[in-house]
MARRO-92156 format. One record per residue (C-alpha): residue number from 0; residue in one letter; x, z, y. Coordinates in Angstrom, 1 decimal, padded with zeros to 4 digits. Each point is the difference from the previous one (the first is absolute). Layout:
BEGIN
<atom pator="NUM" vexgu="A" u="X" w="Z" v="Y"/>
...
This chain:
BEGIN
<atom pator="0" vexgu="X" u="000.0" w="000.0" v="000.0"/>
<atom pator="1" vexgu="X" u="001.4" w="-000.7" v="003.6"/>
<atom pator="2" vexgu="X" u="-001.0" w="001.7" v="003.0"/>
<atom pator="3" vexgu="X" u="000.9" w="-000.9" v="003.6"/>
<atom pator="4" vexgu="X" u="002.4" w="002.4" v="001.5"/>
<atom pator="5" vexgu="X" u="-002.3" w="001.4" v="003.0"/>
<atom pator="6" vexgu="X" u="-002.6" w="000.5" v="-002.5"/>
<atom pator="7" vexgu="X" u="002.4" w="002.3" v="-002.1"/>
<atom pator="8" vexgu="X" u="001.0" w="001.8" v="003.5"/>
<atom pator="9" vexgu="X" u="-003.5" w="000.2" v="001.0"/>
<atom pator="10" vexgu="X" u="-000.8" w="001.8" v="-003.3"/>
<atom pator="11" vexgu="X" u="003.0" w="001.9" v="000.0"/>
<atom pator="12" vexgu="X" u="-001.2" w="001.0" v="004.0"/>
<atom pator="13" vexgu="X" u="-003.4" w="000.7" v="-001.1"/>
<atom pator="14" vexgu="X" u="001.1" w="002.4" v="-002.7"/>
<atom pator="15" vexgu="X" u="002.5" w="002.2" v="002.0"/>
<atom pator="16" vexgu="X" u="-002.3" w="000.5" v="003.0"/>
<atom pator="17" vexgu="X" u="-002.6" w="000.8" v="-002.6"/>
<atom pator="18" vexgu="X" u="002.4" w="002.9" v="-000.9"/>
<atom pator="19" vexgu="X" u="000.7" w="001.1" v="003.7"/>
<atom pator="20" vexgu="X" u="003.2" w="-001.8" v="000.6"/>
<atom pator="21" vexgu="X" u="-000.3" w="-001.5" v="003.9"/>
<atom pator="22" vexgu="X" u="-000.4" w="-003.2" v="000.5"/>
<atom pator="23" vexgu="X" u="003.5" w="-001.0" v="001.0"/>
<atom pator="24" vexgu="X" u="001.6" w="002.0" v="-002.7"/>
<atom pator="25" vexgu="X" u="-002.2" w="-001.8" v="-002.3"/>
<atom pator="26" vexgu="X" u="001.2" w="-003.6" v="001.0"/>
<atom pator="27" vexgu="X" u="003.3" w="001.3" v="000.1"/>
<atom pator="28" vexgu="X" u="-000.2" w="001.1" v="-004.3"/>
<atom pator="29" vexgu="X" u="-002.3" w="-003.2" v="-000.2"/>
<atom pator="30" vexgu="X" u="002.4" w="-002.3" v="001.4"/>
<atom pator="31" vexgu="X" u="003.1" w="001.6" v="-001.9"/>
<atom pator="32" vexgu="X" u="-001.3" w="000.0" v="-003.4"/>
<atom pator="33" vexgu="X" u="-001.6" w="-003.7" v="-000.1"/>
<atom pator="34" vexgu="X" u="003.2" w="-001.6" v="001.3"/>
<atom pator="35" vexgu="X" u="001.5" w="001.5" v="-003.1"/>
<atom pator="36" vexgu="X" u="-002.6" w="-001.8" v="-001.9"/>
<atom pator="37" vexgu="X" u="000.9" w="-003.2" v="001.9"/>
<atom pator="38" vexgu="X" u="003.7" w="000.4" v="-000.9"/>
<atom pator="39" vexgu="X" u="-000.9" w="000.5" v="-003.6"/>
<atom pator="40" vexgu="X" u="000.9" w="003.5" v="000.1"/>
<atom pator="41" vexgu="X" u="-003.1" w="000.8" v="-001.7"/>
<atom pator="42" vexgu="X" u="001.7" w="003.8" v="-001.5"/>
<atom pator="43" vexgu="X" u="-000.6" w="001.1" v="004.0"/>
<atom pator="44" vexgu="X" u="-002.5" w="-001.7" v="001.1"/>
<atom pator="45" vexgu="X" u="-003.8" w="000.8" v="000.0"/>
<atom pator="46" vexgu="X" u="-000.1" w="000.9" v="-003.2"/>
<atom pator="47" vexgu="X" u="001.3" w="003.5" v="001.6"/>
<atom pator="48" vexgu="X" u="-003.7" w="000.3" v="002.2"/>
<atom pator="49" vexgu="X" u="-001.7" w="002.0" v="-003.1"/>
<atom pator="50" vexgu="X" u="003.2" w="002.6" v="000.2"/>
<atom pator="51" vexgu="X" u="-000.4" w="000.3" v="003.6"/>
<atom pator="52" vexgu="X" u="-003.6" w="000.8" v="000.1"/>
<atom pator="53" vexgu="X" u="000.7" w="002.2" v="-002.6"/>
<atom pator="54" vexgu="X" u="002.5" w="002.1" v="002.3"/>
<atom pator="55" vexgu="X" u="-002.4" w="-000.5" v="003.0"/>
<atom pator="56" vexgu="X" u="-003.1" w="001.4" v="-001.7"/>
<atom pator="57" vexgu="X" u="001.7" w="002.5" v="-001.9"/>
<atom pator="58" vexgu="X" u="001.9" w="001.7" v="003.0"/>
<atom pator="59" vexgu="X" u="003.9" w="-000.8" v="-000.9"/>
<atom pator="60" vexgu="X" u="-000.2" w="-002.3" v="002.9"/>
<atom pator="61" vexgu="X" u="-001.7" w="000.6" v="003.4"/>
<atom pator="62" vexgu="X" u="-001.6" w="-003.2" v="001.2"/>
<atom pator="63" vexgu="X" u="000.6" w="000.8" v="003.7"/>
<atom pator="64" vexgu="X" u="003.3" w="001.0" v="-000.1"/>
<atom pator="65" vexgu="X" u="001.8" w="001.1" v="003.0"/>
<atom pator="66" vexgu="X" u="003.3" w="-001.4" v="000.0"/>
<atom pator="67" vexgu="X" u="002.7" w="001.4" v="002.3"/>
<atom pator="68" vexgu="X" u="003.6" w="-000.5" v="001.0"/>
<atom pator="69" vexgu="X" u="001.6" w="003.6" v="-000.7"/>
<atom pator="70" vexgu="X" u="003.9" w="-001.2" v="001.2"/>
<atom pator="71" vexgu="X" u="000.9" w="-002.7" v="001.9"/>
<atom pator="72" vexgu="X" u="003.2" w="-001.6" v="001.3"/>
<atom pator="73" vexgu="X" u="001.3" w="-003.3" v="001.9"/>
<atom pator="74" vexgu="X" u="000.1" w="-001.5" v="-003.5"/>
<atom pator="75" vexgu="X" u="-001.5" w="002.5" v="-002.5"/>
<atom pator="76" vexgu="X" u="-003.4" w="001.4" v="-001.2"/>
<atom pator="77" vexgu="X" u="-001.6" w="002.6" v="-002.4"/>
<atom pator="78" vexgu="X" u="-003.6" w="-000.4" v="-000.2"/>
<atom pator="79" vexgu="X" u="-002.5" w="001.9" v="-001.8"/>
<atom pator="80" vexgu="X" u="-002.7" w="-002.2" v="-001.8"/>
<atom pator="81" vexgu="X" u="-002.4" w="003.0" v="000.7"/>
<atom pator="82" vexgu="X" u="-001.1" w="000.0" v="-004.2"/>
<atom pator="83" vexgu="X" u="-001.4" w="-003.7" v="000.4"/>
<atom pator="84" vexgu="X" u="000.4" w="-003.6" v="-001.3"/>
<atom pator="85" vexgu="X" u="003.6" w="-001.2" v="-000.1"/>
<atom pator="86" vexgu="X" u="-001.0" w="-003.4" v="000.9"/>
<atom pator="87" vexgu="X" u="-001.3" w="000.6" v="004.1"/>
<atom pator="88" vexgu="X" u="003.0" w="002.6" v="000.0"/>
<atom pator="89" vexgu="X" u="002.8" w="-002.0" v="-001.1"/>
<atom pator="90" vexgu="X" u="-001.4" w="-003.3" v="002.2"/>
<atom pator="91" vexgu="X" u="000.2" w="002.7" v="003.0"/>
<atom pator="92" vexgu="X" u="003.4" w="001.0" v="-001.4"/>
<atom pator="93" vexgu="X" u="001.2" w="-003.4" v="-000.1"/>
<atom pator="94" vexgu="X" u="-001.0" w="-001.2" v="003.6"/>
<atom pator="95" vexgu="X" u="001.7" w="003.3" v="001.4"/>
<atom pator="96" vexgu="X" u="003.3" w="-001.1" v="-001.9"/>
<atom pator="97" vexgu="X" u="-000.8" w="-003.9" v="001.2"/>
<atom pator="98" vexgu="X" u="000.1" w="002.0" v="003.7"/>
<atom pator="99" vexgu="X" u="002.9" w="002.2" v="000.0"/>
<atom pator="100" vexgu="X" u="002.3" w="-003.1" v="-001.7"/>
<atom pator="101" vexgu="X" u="-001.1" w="-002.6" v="002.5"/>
<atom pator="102" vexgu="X" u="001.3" w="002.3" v="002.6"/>
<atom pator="103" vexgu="X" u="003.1" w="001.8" v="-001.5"/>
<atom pator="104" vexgu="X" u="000.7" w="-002.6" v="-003.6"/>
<atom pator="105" vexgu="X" u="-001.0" w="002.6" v="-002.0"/>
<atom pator="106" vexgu="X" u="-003.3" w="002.4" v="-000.9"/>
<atom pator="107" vexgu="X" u="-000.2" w="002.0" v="-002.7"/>
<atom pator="108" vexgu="X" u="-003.4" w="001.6" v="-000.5"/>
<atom pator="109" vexgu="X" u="-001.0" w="002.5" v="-003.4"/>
<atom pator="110" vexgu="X" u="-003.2" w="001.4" v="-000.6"/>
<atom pator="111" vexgu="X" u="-001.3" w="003.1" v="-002.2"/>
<atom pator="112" vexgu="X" u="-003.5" w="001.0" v="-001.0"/>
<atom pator="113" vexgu="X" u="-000.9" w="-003.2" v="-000.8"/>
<atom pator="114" vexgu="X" u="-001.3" w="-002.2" v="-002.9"/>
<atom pator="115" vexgu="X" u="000.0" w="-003.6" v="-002.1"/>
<atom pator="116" vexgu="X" u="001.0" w="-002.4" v="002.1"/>
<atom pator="117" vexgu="X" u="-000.1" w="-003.2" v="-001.9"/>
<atom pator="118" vexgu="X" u="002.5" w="-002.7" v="-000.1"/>
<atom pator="119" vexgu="X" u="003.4" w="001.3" v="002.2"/>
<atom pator="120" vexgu="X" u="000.8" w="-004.0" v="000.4"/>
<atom pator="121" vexgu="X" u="-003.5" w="-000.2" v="002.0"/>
<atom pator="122" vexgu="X" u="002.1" w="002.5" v="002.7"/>
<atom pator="123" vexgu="X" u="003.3" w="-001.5" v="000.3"/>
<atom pator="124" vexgu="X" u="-001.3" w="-003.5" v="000.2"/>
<atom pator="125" vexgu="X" u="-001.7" w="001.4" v="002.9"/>
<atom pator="126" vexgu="X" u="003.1" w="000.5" v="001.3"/>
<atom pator="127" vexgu="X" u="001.9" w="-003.7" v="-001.1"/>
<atom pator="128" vexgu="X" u="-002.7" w="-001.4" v="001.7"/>
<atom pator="129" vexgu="X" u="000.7" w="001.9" v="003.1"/>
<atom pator="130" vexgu="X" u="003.4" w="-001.9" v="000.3"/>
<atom pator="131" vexgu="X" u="001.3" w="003.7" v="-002.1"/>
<atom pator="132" vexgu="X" u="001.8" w="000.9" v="-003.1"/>
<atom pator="133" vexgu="X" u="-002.9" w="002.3" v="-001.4"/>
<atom pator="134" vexgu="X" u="000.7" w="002.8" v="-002.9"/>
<atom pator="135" vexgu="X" u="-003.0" w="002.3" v="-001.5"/>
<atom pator="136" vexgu="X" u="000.1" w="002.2" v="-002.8"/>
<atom pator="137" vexgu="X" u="-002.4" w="003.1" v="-001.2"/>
<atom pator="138" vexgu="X" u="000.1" w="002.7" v="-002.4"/>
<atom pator="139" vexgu="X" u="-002.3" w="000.6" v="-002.6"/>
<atom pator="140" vexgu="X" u="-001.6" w="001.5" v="-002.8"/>
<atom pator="141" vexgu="X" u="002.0" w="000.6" v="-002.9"/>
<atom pator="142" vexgu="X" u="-000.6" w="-002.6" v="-002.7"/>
<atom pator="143" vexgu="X" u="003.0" w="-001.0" v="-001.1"/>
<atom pator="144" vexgu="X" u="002.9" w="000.9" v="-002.1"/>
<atom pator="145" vexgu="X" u="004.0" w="001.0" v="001.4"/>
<atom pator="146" vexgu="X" u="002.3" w="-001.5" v="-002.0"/>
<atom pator="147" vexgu="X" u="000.4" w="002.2" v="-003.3"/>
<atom pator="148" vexgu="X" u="-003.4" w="001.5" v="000.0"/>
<atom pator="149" vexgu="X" u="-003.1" w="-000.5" v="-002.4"/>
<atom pator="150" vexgu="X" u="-002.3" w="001.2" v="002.7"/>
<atom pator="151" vexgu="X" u="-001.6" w="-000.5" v="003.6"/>
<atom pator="152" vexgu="X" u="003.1" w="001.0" v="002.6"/>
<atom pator="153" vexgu="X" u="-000.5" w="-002.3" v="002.8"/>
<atom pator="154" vexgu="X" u="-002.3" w="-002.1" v="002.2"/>
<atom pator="155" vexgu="X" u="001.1" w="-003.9" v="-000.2"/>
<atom pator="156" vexgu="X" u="000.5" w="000.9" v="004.1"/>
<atom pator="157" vexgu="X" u="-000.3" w="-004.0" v="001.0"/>
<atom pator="158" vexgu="X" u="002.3" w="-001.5" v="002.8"/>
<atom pator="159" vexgu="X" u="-000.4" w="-003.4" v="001.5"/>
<atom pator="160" vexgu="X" u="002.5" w="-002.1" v="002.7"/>
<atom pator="161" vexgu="X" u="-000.7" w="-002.8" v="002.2"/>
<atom pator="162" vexgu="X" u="002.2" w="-002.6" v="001.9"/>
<atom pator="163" vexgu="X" u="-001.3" w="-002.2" v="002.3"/>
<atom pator="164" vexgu="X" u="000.8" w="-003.6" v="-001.4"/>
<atom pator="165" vexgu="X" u="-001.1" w="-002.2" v="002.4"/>
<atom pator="166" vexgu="X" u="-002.0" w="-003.1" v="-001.3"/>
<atom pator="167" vexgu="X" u="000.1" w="001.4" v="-003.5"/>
<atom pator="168" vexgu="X" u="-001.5" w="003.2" v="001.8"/>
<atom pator="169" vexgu="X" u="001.7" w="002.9" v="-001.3"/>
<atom pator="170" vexgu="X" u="001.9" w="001.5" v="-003.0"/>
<atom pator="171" vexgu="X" u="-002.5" w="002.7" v="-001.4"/>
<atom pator="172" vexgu="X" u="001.1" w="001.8" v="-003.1"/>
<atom pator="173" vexgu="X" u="-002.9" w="002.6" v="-001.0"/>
<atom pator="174" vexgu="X" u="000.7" w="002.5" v="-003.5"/>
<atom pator="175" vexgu="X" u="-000.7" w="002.6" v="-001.4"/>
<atom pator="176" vexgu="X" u="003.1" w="001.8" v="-001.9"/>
<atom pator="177" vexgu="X" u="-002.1" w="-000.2" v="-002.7"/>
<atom pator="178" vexgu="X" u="000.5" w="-003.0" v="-002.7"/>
<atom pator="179" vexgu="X" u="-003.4" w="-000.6" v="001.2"/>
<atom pator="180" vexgu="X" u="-002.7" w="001.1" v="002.2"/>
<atom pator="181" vexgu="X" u="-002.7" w="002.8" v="-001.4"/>
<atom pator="182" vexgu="X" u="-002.6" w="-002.0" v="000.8"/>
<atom pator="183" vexgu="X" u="001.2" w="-003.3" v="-001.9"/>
<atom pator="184" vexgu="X" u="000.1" w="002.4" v="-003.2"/>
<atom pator="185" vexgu="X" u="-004.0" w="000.8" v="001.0"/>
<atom pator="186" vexgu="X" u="-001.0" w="-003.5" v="000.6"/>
<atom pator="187" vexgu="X" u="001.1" w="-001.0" v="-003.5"/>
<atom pator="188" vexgu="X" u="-002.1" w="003.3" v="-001.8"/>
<atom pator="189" vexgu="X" u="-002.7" w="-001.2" v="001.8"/>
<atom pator="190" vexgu="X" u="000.5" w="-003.8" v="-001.2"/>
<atom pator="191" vexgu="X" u="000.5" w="001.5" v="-004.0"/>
<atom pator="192" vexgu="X" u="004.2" w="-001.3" v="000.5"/>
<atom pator="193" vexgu="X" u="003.2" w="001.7" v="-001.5"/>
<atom pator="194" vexgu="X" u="002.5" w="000.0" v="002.4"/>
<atom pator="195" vexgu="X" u="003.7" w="-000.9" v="-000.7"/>
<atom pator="196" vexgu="X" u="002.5" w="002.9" v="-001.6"/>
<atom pator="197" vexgu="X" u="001.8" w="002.0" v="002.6"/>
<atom pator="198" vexgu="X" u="-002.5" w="-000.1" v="002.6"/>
<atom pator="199" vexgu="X" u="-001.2" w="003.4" v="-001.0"/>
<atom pator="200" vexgu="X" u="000.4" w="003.0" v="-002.1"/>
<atom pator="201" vexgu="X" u="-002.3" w="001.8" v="-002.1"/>
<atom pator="202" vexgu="X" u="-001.3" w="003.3" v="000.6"/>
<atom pator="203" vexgu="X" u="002.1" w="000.9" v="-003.0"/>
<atom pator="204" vexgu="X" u="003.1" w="-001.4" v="001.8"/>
<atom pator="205" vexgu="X" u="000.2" w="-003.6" v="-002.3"/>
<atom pator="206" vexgu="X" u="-000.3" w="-003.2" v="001.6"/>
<atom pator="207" vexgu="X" u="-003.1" w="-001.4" v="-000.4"/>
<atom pator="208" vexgu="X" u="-002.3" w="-003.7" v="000.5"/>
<atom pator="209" vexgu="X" u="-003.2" w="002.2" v="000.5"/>
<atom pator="210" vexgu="X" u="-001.2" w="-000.2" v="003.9"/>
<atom pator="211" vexgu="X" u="-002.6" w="003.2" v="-000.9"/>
<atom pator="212" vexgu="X" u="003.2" w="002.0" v="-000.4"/>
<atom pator="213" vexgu="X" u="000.5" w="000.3" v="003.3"/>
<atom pator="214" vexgu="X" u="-003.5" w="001.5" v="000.4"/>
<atom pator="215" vexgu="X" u="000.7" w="003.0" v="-002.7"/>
<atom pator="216" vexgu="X" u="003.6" w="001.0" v="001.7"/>
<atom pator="217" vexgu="X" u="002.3" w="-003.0" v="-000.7"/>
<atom pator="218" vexgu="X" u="002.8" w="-000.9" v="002.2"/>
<atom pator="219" vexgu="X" u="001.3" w="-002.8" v="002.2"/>
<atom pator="220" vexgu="X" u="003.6" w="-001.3" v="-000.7"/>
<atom pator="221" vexgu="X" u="002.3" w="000.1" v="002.6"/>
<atom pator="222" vexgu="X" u="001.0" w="-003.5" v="000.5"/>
<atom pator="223" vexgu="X" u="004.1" w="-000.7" v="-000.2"/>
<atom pator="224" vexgu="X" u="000.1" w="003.4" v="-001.9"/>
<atom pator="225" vexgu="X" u="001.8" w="002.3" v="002.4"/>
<atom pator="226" vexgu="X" u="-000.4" w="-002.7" v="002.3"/>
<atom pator="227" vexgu="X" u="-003.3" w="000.4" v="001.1"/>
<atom pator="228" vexgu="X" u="000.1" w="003.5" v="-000.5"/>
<atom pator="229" vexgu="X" u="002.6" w="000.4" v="002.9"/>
<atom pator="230" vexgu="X" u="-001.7" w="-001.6" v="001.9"/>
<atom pator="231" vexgu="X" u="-003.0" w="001.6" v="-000.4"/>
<atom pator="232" vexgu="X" u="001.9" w="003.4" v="001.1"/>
<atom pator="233" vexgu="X" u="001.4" w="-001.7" v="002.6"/>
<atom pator="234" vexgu="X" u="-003.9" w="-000.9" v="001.1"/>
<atom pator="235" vexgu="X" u="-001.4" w="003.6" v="-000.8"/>
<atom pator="236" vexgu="X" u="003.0" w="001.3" v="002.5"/>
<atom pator="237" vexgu="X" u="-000.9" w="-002.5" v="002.6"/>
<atom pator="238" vexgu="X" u="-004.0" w="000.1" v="-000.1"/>
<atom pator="239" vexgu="X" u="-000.3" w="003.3" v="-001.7"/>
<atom pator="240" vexgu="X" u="002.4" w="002.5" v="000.8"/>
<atom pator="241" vexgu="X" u="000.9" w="-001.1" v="003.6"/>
<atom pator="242" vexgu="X" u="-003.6" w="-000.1" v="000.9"/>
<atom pator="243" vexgu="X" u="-001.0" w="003.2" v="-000.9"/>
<atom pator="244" vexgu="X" u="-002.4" w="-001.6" v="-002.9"/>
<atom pator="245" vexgu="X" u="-000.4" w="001.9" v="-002.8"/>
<atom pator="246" vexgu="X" u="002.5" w="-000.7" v="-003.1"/>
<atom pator="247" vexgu="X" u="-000.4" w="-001.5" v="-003.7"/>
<atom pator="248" vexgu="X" u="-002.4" w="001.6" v="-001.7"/>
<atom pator="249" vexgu="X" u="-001.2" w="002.4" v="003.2"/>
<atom pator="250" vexgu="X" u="-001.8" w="-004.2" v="000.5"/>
<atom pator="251" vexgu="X" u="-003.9" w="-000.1" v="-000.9"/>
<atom pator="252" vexgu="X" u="-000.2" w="-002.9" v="-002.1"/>
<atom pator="253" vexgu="X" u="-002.9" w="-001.5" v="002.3"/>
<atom pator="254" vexgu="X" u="-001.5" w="-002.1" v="-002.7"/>
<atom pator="255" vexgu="X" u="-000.6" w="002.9" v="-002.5"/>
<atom pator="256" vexgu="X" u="000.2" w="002.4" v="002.2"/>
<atom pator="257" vexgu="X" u="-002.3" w="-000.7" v="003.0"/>
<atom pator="258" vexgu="X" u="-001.2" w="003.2" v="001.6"/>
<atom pator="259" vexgu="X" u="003.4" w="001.0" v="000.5"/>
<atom pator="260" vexgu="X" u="002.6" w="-001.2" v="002.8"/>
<atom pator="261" vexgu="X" u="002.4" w="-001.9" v="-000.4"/>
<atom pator="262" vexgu="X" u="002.6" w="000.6" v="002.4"/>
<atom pator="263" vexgu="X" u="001.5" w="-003.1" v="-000.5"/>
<atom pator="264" vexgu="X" u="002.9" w="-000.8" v="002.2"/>
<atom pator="265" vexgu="X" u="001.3" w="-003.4" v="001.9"/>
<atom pator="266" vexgu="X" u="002.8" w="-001.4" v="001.6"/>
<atom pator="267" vexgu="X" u="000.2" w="-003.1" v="002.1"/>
<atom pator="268" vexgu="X" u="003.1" w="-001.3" v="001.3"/>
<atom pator="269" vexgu="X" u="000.1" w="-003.3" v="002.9"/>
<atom pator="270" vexgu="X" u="003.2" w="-001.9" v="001.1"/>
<atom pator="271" vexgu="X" u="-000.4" w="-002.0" v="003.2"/>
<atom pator="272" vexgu="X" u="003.0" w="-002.8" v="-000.6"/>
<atom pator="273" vexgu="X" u="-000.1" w="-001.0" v="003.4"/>
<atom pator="274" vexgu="X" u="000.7" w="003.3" v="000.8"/>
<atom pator="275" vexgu="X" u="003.2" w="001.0" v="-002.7"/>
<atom pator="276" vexgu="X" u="001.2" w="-003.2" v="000.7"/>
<atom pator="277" vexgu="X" u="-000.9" w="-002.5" v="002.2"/>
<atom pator="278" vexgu="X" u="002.4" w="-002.9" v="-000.8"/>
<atom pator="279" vexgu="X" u="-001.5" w="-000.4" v="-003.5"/>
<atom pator="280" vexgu="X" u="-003.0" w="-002.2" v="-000.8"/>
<atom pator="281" vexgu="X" u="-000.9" w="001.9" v="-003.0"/>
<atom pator="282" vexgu="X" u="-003.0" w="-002.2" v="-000.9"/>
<atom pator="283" vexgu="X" u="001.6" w="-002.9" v="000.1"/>
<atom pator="284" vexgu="X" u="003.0" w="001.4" v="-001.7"/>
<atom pator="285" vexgu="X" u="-002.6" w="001.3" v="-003.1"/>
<atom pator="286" vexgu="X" u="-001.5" w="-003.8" v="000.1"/>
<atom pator="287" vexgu="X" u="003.5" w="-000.6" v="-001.2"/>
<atom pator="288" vexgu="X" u="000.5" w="002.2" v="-002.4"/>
<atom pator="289" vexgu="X" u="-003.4" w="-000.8" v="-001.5"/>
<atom pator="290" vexgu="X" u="001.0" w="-004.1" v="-000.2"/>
<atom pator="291" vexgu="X" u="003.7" w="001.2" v="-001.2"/>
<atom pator="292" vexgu="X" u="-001.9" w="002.0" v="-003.2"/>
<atom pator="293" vexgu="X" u="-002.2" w="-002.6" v="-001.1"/>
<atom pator="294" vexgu="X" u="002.6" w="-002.9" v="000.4"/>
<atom pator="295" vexgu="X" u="002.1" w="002.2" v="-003.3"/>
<atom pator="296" vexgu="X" u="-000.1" w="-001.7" v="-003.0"/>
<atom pator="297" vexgu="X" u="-003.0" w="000.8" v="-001.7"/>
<atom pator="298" vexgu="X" u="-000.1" w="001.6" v="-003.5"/>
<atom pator="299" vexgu="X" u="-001.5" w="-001.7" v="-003.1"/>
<atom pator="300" vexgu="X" u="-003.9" w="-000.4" v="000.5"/>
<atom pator="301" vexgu="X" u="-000.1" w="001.4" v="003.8"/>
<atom pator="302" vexgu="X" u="-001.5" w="-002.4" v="002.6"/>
<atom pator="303" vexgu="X" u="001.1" w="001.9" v="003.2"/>
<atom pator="304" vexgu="X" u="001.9" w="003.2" v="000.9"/>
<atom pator="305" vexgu="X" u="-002.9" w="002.0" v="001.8"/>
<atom pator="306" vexgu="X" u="001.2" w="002.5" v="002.9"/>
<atom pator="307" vexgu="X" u="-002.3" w="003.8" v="-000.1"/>
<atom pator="308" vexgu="X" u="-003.5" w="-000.4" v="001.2"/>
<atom pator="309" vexgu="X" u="-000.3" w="-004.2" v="000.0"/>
<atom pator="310" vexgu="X" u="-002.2" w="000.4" v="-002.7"/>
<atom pator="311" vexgu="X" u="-002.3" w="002.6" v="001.8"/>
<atom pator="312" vexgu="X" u="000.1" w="-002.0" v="003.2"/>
<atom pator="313" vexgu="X" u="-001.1" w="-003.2" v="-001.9"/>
């Protein structure tokens, strides 16, 4: 079945303000998660609304949130997302960083007391398509395993960057630390799929090719091995710990745990090139890069070399 996109944000509209969410708040969530459907990120997209209603009904997040700035500085922020949706707080977030780099090159901007805030590439292609070199990254409910354990240790704490890129209109790498996303291992339970070994363990510690596992306590994989755990500590240090947001398993899991805060915590970071260095062109520098990677010789069976986020733009 298709649907035109502002019929999906209309609904999407329709069904937050029916929960108390204001009207530009709304749009705001609206707008975020159905351009994650039009990028194909379907994991973060609107099939997160029946979570978020859940929260919104339930208590674990107030639809009129007050957000506030608690610390400020030429070219920092903390802000409290005042226990509501992490979508309308980390857009706010992001344009205060978009500020402070435009004047000084750099804004750096965290924020506790928040919640889910969908796809992180959604925020720092905000940013790439302000002329800026855009980072996001959030903590969040443990669901995934550290390196040598049989059991729930970490959240999959996503991170996304974005380059401007000129014609080709940015480099936008979006992951979770994860070997996938939580909610790629929910869309195949739901379809009656196994999913590949090593995406997740079972609840008894095994690898496993059942999606339900994940439901009765399994694990997500770290993707790289220690790799993407590291990184994931680096992102719960970052978004978590600097913020003031609570840590590891202090995280409400949202989705099973909806009455409950969060206290989720973000970071968003925003490079102004002109600023750090004026003499550069950096998007017309990336355009070359991007034409010097696909002109490598191609492997066996590969019909172009692919640079992140061309196939979510297309």
């Amino acid at each position: 079945m298709r649907v035109s996109i502002e019929g999906l944000k209309d609904y999407c509209w329709k069904t937050l303000t029916a929960c108390g969410v204001p009207a530009s708040d709304a749009e705001t969530v609206s707008e975020v998660l159905v351009s994650a459907d039009m990028r194909g990120v379907f994991s973060h997209g609107t099939i997160r609304m029946l979570g978020y209603v859940e929260c919104l009904l339930s208590g674990g997040v107030r639809a009129e949130a007050e957000r506030r700035i608690v610390r400020e500085g030429p070219s920092n922020a903390l802000i409290d997302a005042g226990q509501g949706l992490g979508i309308p707080a980390s857009v706010y977030a992001t344009n205060l960083a978009k500020e402070k780099a435009q004047a000084t090159g750099v804004g750096i901007v965290n924020v506790f007391n928040s919640h889910h805030h969908g796809a992180c590439g959604y925020y720092s292609q905000s940013l790439a398509d302000a002329g800026l070199i855009g980072l996001a990254m959030s903590t969040g409910d443990v669901i995934m395993a550290a390196t040598g354990s049989a059991s729930r240790a970490i959240g999959n704490n996503p991170f996304s960057y974005s380059v401007p890129a000129g014609k080709y209109r940015a480099v936008c790498y979006d992951v979770a630390m994860s070997t996938v996303a939580a909610g790629k291992i929910s869309i195949a339970a739901d379809e009656g799929r196994s999913i590949p070994e090593g995406w997740l363990l079972s609840p008894a510690g095994e690898p496993t090719t059942d999606p339900k596992d994940y439901d009765r306590g399994g694990a997500l994989t770290p993707f790289g091995g220690h790799k993407g755990y590291g990184l994931s500590i680096m992102v719960e240090c970052l978004a978590g710990l600097l913020s003031g947001a609570s840590m590891l398993g202090d995280i409400h899991a949202w989705n099973h745990d909806p009455a409950h805060s969060g206290n989720v915590g973000h970071l968003f970071v925003a490079l102004d090139p002109k600023v750090l260095n004026p003499t550069v062109d950096m998007a017309g520098r990336v355009e070359e890069m991007i034409e010097t990677l696909a002109s490598a010789r191609h492997a066996p069976g590969v019909s172009r070399i692919l640079y992140p986020g061309q196939l979510e733009h297309e």
